[in-house]
N, CA, C and O atoms as a GROMACS GRO file, in nm:
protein
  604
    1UNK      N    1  10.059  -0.387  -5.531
    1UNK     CA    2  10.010  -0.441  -5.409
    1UNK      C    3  10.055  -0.355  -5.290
    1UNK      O    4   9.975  -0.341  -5.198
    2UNK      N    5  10.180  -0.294  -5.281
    2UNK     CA    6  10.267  -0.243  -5.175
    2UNK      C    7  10.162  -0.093  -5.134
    2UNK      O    8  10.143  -0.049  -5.020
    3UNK      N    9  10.104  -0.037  -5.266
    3UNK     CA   10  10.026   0.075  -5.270
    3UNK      C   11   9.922   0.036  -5.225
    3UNK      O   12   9.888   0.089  -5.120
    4UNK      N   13   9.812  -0.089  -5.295
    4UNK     CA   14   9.713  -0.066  -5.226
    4UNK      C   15   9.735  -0.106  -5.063
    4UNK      O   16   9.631  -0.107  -4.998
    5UNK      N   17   9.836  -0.132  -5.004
    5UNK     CA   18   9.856  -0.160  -4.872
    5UNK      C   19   9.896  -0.063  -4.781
    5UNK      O   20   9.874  -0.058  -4.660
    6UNK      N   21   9.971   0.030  -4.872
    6UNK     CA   22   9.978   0.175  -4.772
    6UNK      C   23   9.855   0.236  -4.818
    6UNK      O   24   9.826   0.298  -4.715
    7UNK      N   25   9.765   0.262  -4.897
    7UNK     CA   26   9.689   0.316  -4.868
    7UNK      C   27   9.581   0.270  -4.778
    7UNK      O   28   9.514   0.355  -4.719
    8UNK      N   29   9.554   0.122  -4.759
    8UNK     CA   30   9.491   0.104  -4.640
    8UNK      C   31   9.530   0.154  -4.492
    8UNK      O   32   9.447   0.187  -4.407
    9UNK      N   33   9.638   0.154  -4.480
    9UNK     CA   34   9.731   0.193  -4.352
    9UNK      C   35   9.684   0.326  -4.354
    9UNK      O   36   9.598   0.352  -4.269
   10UNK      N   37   9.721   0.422  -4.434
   10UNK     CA   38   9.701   0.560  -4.456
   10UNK      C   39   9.541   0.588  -4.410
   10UNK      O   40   9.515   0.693  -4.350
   11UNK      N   41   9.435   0.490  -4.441
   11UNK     CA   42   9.317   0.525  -4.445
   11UNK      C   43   9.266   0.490  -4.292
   11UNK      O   44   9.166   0.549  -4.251
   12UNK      N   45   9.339   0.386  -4.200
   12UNK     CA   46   9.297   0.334  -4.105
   12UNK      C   47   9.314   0.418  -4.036
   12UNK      O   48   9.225   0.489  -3.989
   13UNK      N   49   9.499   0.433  -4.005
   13UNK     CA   50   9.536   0.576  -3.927
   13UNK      C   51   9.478   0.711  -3.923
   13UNK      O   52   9.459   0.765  -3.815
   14UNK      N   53   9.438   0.787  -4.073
   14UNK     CA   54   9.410   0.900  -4.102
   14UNK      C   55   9.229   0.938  -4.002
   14UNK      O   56   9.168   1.040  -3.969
   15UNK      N   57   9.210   0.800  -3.990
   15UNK     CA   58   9.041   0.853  -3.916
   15UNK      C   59   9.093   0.922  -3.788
   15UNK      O   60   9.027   1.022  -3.759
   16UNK      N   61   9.176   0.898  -3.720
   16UNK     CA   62   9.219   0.984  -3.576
   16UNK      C   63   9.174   1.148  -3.599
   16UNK      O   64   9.112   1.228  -3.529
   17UNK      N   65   9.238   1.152  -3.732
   17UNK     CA   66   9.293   1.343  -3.754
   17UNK      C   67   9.134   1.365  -3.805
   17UNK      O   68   9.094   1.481  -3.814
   18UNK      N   69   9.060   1.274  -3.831
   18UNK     CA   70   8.932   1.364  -3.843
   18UNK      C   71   8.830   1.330  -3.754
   18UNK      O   72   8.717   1.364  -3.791
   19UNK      N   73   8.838   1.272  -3.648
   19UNK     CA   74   8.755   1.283  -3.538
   19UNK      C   75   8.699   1.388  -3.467
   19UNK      O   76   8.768   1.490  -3.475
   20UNK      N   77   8.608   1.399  -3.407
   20UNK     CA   78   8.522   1.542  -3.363
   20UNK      C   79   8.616   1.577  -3.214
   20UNK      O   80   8.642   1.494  -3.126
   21UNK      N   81   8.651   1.698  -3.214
   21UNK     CA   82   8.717   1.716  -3.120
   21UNK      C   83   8.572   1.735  -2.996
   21UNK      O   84   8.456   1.761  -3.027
   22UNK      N   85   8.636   1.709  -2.831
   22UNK     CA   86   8.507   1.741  -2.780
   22UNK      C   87   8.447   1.879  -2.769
   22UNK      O   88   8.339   1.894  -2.712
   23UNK      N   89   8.522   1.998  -2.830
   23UNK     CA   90   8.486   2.126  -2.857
   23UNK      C   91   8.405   2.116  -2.979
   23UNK      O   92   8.391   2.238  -2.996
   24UNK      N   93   8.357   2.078  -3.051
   24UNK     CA   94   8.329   2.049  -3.207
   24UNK      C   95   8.196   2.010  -3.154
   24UNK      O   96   8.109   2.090  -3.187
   25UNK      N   97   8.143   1.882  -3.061
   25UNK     CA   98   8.003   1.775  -3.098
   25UNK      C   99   7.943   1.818  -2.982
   25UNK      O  100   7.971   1.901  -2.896
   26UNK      N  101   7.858   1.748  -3.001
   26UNK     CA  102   7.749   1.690  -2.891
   26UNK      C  103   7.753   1.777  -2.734
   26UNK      O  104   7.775   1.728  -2.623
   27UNK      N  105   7.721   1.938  -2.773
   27UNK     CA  106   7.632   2.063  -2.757
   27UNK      C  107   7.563   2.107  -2.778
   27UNK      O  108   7.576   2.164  -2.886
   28UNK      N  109   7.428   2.130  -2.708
   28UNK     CA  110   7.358   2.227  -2.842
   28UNK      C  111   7.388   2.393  -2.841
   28UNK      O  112   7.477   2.432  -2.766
   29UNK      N  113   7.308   2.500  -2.930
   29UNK     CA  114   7.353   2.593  -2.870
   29UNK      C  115   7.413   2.671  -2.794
   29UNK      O  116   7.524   2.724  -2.794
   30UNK      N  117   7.277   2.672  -2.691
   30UNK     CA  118   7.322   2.746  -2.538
   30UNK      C  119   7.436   2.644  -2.482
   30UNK      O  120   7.545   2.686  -2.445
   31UNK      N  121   7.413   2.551  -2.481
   31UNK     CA  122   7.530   2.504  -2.433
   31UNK      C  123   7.659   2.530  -2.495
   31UNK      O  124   7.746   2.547  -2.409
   32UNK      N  125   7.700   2.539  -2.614
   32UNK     CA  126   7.825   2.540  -2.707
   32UNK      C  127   7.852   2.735  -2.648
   32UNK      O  128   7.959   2.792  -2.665
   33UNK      N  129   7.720   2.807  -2.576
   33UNK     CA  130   7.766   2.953  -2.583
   33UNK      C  131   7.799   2.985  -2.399
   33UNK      O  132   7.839   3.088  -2.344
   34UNK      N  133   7.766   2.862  -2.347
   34UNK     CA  134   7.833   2.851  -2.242
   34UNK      C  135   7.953   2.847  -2.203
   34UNK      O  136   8.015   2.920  -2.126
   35UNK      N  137   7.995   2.718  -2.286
   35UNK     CA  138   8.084   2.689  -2.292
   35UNK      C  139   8.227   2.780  -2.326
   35UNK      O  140   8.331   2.800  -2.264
   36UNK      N  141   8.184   2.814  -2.429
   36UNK     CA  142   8.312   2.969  -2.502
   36UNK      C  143   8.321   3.086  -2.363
   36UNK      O  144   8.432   3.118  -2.321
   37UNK      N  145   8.220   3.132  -2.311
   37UNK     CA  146   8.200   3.149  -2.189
   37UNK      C  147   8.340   3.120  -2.079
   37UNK      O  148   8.443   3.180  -2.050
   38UNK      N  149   8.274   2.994  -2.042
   38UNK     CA  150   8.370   2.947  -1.919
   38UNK      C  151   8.520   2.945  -1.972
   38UNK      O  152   8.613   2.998  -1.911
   39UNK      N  153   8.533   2.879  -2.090
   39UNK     CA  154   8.686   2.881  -2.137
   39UNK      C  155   8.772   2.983  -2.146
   39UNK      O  156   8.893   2.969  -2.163
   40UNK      N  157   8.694   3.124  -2.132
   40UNK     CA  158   8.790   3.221  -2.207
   40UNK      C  159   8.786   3.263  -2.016
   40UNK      O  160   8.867   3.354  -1.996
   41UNK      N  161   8.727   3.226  -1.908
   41UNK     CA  162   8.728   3.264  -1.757
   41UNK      C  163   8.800   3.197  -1.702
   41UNK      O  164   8.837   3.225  -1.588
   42UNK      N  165   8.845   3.076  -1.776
   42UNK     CA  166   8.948   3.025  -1.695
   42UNK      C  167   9.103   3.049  -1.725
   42UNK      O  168   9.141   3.067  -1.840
   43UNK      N  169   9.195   3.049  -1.608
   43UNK     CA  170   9.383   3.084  -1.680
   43UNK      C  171   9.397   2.924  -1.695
   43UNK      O  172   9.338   2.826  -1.649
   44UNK      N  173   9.530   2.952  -1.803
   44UNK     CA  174   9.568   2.796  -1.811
   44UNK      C  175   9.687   2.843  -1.699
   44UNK      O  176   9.760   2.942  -1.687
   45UNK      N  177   9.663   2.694  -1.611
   45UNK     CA  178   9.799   2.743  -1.526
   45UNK      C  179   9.948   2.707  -1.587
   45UNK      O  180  10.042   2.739  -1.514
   46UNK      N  181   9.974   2.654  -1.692
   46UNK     CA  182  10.069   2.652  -1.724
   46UNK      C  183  10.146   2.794  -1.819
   46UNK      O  184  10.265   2.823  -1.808
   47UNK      N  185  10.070   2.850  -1.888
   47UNK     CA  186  10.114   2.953  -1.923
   47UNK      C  187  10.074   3.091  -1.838
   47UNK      O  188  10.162   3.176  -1.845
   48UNK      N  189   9.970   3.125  -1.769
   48UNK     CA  190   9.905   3.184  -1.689
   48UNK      C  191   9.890   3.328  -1.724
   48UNK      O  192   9.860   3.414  -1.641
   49UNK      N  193   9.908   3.347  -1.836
   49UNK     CA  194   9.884   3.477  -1.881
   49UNK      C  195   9.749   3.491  -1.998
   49UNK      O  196   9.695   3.596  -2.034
   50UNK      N  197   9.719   3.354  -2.038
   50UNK     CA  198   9.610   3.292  -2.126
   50UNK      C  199   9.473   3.240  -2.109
   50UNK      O  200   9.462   3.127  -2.061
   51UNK      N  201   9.412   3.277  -2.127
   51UNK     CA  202   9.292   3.197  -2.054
   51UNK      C  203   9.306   3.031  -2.122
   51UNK      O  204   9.399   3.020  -2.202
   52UNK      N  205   9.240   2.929  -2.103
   52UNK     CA  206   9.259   2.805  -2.143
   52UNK      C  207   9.170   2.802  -2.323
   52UNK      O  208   9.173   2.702  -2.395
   53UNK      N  209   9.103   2.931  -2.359
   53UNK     CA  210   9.090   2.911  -2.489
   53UNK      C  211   9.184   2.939  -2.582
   53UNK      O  212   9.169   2.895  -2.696
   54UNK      N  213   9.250   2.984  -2.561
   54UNK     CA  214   9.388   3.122  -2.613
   54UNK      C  215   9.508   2.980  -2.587
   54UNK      O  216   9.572   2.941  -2.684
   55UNK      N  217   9.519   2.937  -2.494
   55UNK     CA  218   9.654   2.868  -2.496
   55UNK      C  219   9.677   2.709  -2.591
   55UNK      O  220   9.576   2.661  -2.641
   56UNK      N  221   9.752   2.668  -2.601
   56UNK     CA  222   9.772   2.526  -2.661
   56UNK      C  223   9.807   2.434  -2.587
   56UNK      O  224   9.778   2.319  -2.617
   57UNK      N  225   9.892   2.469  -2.450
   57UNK     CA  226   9.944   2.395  -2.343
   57UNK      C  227   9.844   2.236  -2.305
   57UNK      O  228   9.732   2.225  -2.254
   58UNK      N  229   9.906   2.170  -2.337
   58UNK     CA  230   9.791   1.998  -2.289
   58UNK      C  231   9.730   2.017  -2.184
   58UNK      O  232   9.609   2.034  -2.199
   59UNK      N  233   9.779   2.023  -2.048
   59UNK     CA  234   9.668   2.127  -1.993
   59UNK      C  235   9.553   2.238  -1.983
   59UNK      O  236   9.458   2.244  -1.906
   60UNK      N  237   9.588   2.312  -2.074
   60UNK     CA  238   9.474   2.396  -2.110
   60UNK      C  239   9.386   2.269  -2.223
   60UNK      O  240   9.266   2.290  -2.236
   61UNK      N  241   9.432   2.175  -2.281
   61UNK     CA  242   9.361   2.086  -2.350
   61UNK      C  243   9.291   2.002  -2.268
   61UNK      O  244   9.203   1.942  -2.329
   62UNK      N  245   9.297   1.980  -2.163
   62UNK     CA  246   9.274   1.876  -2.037
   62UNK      C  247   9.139   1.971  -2.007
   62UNK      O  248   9.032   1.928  -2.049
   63UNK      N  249   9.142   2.091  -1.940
   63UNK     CA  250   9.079   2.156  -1.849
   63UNK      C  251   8.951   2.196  -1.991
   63UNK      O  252   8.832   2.178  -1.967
   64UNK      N  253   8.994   2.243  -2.116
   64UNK     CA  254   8.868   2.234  -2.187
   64UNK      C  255   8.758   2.137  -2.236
   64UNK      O  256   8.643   2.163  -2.270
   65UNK      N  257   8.847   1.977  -2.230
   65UNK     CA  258   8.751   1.919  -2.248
   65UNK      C  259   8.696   1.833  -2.097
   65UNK      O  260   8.626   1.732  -2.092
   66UNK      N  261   8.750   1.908  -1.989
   66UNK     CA  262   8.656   1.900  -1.860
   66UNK      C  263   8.534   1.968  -1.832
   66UNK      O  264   8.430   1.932  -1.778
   67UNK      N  265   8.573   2.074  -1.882
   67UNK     CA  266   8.429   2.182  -1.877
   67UNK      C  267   8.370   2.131  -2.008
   67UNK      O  268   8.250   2.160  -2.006
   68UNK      N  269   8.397   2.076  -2.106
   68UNK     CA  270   8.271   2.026  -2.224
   68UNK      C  271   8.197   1.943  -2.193
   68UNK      O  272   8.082   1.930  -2.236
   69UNK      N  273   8.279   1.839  -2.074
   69UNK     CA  274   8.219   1.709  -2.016
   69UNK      C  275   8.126   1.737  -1.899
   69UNK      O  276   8.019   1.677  -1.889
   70UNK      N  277   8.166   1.829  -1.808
   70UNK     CA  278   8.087   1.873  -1.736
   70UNK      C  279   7.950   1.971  -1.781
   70UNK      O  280   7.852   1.965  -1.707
   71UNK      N  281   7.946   2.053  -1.892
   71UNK     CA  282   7.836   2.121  -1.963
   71UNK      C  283   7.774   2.000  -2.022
   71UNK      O  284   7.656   1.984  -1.988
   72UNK      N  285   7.826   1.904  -2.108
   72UNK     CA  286   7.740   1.789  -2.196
   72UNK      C  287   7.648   1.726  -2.056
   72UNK      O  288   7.525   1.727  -2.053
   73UNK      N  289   7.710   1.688  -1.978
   73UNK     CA  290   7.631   1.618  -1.885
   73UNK      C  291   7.508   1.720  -1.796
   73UNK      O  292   7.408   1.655  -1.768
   74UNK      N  293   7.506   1.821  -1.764
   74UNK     CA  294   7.399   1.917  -1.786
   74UNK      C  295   7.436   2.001  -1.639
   74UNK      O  296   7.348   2.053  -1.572
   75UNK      N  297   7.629   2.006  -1.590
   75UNK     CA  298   7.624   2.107  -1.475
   75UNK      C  299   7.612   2.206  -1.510
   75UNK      O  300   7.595   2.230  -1.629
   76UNK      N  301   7.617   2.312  -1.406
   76UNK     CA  302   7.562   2.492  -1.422
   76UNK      C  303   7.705   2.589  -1.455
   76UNK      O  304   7.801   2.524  -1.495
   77UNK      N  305   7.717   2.674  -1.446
   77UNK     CA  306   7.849   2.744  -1.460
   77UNK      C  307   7.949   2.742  -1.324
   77UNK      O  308   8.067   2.716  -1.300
   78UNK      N  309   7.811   2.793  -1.239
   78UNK     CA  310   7.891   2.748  -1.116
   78UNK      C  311   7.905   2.630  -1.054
   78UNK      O  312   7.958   2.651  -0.945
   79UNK      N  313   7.881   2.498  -1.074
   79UNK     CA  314   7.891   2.387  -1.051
   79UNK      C  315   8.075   2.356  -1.131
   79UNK      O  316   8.177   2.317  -1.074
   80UNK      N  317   8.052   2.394  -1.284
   80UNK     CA  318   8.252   2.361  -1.322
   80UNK      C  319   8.308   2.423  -1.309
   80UNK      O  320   8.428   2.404  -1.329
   81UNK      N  321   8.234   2.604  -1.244
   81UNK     CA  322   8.368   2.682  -1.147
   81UNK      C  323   8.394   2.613  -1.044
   81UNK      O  324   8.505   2.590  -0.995
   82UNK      N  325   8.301   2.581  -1.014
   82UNK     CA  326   8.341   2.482  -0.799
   82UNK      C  327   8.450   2.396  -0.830
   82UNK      O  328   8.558   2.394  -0.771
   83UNK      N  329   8.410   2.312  -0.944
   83UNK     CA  330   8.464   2.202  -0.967
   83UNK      C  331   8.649   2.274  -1.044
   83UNK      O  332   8.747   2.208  -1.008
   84UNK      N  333   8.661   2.327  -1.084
   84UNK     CA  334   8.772   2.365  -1.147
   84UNK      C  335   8.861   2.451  -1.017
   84UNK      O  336   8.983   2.434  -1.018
   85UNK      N  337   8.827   2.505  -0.952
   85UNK     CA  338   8.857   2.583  -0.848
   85UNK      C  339   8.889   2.459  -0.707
   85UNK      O  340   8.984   2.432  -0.634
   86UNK      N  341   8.796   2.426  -0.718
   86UNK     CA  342   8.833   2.280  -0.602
   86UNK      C  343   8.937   2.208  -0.634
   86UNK      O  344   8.987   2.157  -0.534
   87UNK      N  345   8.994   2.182  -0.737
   87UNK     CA  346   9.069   2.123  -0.795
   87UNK      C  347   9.223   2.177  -0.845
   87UNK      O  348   9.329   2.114  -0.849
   88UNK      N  349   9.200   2.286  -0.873
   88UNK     CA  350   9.348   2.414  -0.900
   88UNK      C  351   9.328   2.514  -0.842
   88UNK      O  352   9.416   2.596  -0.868
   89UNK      N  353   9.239   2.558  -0.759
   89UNK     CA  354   9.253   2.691  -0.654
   89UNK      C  355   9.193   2.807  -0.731
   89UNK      O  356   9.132   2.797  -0.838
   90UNK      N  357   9.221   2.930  -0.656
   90UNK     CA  358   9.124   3.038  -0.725
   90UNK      C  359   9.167   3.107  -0.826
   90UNK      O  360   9.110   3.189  -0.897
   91UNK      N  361   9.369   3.030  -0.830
   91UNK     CA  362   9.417   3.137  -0.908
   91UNK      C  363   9.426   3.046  -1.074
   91UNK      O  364   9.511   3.068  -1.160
   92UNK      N  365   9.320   2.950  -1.083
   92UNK     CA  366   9.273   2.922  -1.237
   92UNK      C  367   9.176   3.012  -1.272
   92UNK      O  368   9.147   3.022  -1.391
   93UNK      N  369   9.110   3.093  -1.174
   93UNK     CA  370   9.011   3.201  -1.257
   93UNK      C  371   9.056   3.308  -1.332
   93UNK      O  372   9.160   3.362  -1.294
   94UNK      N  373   9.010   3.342  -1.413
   94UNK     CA  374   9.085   3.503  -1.463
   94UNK      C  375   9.009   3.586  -1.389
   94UNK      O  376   9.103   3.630  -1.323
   95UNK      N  377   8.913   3.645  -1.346
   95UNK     CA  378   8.842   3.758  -1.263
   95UNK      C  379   8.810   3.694  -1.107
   95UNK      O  380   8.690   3.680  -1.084
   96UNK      N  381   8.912   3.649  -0.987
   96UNK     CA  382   8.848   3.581  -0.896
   96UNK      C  383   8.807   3.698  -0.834
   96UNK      O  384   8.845   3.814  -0.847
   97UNK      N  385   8.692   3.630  -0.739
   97UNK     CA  386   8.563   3.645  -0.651
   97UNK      C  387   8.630   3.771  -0.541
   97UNK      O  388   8.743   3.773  -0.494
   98UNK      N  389   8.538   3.853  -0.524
   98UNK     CA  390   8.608   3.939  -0.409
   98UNK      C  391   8.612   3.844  -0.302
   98UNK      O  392   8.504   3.787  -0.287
   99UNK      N  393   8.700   3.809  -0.227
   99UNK     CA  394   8.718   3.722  -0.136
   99UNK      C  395   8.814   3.814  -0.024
   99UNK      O  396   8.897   3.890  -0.074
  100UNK      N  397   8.804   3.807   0.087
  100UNK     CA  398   8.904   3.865   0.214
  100UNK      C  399   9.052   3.833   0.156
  100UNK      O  400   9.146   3.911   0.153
  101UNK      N  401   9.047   3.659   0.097
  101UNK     CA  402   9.234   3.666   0.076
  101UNK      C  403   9.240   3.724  -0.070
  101UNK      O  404   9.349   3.774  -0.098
  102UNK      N  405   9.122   3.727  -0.194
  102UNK     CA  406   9.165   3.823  -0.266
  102UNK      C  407   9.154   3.975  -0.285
  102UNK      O  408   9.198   4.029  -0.386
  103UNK      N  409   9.085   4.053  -0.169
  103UNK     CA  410   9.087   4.178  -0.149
  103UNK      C  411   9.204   4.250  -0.157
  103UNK      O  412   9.188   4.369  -0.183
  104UNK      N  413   9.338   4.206  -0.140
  104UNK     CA  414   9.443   4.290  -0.170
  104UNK      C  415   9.447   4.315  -0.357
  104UNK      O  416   9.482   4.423  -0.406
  105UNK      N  417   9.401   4.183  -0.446
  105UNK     CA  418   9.419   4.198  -0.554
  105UNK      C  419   9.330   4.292  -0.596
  105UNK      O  420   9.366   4.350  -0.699
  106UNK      N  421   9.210   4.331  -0.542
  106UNK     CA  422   9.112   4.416  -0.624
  106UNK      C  423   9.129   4.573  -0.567
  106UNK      O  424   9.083   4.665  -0.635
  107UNK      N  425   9.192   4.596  -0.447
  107UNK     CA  426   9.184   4.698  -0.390
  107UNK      C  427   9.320   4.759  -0.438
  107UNK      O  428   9.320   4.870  -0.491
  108UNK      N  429   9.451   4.679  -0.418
  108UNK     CA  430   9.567   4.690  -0.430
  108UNK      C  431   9.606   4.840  -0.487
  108UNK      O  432   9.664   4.935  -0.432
  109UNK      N  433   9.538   4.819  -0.646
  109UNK     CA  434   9.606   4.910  -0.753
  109UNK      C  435   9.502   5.044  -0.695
  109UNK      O  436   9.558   5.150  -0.673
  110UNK      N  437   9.439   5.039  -0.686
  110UNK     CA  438   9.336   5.173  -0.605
  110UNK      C  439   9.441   5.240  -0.488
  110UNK      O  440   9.489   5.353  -0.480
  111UNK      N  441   9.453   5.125  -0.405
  111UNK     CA  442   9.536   5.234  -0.326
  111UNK      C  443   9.726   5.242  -0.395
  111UNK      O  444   9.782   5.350  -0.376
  112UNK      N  445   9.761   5.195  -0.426
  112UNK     CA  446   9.876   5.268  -0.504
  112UNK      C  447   9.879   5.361  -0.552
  112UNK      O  448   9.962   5.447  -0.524
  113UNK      N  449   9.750   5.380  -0.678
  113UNK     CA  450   9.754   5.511  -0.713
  113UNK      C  451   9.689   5.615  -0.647
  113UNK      O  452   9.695   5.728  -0.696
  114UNK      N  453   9.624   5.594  -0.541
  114UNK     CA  454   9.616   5.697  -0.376
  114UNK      C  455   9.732   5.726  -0.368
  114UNK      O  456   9.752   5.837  -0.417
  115UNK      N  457   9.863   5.656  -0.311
  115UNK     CA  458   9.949   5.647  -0.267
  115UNK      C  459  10.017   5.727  -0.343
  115UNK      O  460  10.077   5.823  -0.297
  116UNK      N  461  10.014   5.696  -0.476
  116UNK     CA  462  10.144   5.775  -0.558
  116UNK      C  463  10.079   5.982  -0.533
  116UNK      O  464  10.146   6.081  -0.500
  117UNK      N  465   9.914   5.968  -0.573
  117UNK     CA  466   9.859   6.099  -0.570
  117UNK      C  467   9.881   6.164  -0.433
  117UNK      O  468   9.884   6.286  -0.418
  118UNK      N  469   9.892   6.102  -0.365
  118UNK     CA  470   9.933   6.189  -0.196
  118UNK      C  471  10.056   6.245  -0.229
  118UNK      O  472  10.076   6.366  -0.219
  119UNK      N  473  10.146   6.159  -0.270
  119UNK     CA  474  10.263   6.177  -0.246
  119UNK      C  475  10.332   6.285  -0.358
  119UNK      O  476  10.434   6.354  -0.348
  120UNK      N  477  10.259   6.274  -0.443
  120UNK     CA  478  10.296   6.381  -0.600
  120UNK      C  479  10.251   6.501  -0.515
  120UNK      O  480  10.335   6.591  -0.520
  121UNK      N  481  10.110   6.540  -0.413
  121UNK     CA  482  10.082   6.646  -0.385
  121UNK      C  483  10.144   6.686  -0.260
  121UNK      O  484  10.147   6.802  -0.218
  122UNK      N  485  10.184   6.601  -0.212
  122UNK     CA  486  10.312   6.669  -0.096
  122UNK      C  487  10.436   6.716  -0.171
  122UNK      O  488  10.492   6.816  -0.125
  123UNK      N  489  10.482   6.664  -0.271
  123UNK     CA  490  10.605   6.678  -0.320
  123UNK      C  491  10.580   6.854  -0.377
  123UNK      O  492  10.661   6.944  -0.357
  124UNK      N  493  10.441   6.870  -0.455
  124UNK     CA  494  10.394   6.979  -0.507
  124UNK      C  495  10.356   7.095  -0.425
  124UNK      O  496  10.361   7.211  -0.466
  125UNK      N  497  10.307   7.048  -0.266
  125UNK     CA  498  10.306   7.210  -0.173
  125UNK      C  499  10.397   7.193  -0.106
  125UNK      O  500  10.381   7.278  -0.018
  126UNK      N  501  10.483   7.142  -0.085
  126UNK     CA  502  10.634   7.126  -0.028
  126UNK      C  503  10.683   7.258  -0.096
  126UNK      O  504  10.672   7.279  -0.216
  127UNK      N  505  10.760   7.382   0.032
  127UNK     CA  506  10.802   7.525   0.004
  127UNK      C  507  10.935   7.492  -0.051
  127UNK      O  508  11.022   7.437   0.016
  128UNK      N  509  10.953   7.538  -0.211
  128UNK     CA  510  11.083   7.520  -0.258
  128UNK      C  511  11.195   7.632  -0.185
  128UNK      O  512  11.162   7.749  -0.164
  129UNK      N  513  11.318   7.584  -0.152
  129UNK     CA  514  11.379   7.698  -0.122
  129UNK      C  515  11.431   7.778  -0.218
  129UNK      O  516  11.457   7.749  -0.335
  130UNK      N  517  11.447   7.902  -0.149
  130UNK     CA  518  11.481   8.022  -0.282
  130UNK      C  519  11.658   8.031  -0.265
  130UNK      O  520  11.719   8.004  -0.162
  131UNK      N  521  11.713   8.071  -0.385
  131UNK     CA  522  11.794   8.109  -0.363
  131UNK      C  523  11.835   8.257  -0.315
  131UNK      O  524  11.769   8.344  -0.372
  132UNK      N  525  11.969   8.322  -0.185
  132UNK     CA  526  11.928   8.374  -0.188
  132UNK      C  527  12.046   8.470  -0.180
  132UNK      O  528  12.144   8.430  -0.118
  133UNK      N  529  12.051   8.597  -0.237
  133UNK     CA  530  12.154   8.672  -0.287
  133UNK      C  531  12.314   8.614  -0.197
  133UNK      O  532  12.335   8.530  -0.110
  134UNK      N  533  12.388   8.696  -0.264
  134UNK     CA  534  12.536   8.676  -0.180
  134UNK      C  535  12.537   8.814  -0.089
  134UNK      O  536  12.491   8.910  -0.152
  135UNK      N  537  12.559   8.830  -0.020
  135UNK     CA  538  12.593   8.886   0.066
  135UNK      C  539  12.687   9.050  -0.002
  135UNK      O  540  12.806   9.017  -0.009
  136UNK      N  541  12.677   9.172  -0.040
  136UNK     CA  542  12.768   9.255  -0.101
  136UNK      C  543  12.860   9.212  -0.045
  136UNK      O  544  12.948   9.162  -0.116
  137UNK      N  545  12.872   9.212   0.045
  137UNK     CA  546  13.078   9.203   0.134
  137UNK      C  547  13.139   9.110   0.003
  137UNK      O  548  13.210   9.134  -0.095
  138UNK      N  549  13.075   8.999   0.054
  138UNK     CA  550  13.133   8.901  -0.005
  138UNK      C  551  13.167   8.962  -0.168
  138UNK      O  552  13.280   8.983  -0.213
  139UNK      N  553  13.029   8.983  -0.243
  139UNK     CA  554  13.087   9.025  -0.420
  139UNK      C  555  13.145   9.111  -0.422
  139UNK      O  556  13.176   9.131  -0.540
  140UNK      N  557  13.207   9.226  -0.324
  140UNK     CA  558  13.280   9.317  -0.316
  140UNK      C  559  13.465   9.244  -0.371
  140UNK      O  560  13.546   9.248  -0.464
  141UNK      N  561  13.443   9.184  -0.226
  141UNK     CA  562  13.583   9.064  -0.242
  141UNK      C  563  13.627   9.038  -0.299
  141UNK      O  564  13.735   9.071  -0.348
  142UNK      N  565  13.521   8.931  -0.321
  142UNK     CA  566  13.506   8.830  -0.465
  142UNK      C  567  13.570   8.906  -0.619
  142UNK      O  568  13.631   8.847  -0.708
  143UNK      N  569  13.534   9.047  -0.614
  143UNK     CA  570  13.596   9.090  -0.722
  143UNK      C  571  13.728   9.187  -0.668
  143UNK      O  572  13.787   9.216  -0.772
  144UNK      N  573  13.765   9.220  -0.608
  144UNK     CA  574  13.888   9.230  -0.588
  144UNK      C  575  13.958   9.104  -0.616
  144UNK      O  576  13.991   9.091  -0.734
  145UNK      N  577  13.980   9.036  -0.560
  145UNK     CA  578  14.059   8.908  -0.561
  145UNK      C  579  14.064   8.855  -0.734
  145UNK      O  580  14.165   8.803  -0.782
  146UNK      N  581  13.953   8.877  -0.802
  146UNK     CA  582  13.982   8.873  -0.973
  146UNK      C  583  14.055   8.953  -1.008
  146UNK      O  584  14.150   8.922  -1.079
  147UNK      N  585  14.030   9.091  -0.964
  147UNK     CA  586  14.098   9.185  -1.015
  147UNK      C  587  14.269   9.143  -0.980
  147UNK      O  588  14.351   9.119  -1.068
  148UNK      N  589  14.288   9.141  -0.878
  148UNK     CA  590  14.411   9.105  -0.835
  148UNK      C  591  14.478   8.992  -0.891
  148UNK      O  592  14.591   9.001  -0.939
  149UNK      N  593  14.413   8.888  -0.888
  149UNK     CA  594  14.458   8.745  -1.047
  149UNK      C  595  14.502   8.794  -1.167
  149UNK      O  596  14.574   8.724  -1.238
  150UNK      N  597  14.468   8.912  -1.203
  150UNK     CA  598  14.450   8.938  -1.350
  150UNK      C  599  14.533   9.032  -1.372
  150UNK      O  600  14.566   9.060  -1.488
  151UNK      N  601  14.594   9.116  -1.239
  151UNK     CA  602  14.743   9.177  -1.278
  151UNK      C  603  14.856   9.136  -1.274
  151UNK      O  604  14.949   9.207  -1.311
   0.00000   0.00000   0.00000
């Protein structure tokens, strides 16, 4: 009796672990190729080096099945960028928008490596100094004074 009673338990509980995740159903196609799309464009902000398909963070679990809910119901790409961006700012995008406050990020590394190339080619016609003989007097001296140590 004790068995057939955990296995009812076992069977009631166990439906959770096979439920359709909302990445899994009720997409069709184009939509399911949208979707892979937007997920891999957005960062999870909790790990922020991941886009929200790549990460595991409950958050990145949150924010994917926002954009499934927002694609199932029939918004555009840019309708659950607005919406994801309105909501966590620009820095949930992975490629944000040339924007005036993100123009330092897209320009940035361009001019650094300006910066470093100026500066390698000043360093490069910059006149090395020469070295430049001693003076005879002086090595004249100079070897007397050995000579003189050494008797």
């Amino acid at each position: 009796m004790r068995t057939l009673i955990l296995a009812a338990l076992l069977f009631v509980f166990a439906g959770g672990a096979f439920a359709l995740t909302p990445q899994e159903g009720a997409l069709d196609p184009e939509q399911e190729a949208r979707y892979r799309t937007l997920i891999h464009e957005l960062r999870c902000l909790v790990c922020q080096n991941q886009t929200i398909a790549d990460s595991n963070a409950d958050l990145a679990a949150d924010l994917r099945r926002e954009v499934h809910t927002h694609i199932a119901a029939g918004a555009t790409d840019d309708e659950v960028r607005r919406y994801v961006t309105d909501r966590y700012g620009e820095f949930v995008l992975y490629k944000p928008p040339m924007t005036a406050r993100t123009a330092v990020l897209w320009i940035g590394p361009f001019l650094l490596v300006a910066l470093g190339v100026l500066i390698a080619l000043r360093m490069l016609r910059r006149p090395r100094a020469v070295a430049t003989p001693a003076p005879t007097a002086d090595t004249e001296r100079l070897r007397r004074l050995l000579d003189e140590e050494e008797r």
